[in-house]
Every structure is written in structure tokens, then in C-alpha cells.
N, C-alpha and C positions, 0 to 999 in steps of 0.2 A: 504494500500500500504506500502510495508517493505518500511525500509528508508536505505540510503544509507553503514550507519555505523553497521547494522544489517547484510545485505547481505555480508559486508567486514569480518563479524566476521563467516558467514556461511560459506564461501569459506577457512577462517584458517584451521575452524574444518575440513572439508573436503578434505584440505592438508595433514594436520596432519593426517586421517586415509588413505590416499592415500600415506604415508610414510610408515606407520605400513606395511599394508596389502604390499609391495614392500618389506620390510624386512621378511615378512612373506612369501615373494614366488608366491604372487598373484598377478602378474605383470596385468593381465587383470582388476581385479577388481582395481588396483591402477588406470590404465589407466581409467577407467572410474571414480575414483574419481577425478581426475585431470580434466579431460573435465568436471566435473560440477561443477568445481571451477574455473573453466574459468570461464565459463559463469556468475555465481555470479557477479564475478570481472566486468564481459561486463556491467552488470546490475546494480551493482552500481555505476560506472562511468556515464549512461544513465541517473540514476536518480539522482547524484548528477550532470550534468548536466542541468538536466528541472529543478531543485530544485534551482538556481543559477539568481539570478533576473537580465535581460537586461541592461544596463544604459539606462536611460531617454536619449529621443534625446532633445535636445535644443528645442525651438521655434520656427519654421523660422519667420523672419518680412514679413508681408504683403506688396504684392507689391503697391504702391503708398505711403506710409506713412500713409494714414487711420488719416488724421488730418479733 
């Protein structure tokens, strides 16, 4: 499973030639290198998400005191 800072750096590269290919005149081919640099970005937020530990909930005390 990529990890969070892998997919961030896949979606740069993917910018980056979705600049190019836009100065180059391929507005389509940009246009789809941009949606799949969204999605990167969706997907490392997802996983640095789930990757992100809960806080512990407290204990609760038992009812009655348990003496």
C-alpha cells in the first residue's frame, strides 16, 4: 500500500507534466493529467487519514463502585 507522502509526490509529477503538455497545446491530455492528480491528492488524504491513530477513550467507572 503507497503511503501517503509517495502519492503527494505522484500527483506533483503529474502537475508538472499537466503544465508542460498545457504549454505545449494539449489542453486535453493536461486535462486528464490534472484529474489524476486529483485523485492522488483524494488518496493521500484517505490514507493519511486511516494512517492517523484514534485517541484512546478514557475508562468509564463501573456502575456501583465495584468495592
Amino acid at each position: 500500500m503507497p503511503d501517503a507522502d509517495g502519492l503527494r509526490l505522484r500527483a506533483i509529477r503529474y502537475l508538472a507534466m499537466a503544465f508542460k503538455a498545457r504549454e505545449d497545446g494539449e489542453a486535453d491530455f493536461a486535462k486528464r493529467l490534472t484529474e489524476r492528480a486529483t485523485e492522488l491528492i483524494e488518496e493521500a488524504a484517505n490514507v493519511a487519514n486511516c494512517s492517523t491513530p484514534e485517541p484512546e477513550a478514557s475508562p468509564e467507572p463501573s456502575p456501583g463502585g465495584g468495592d
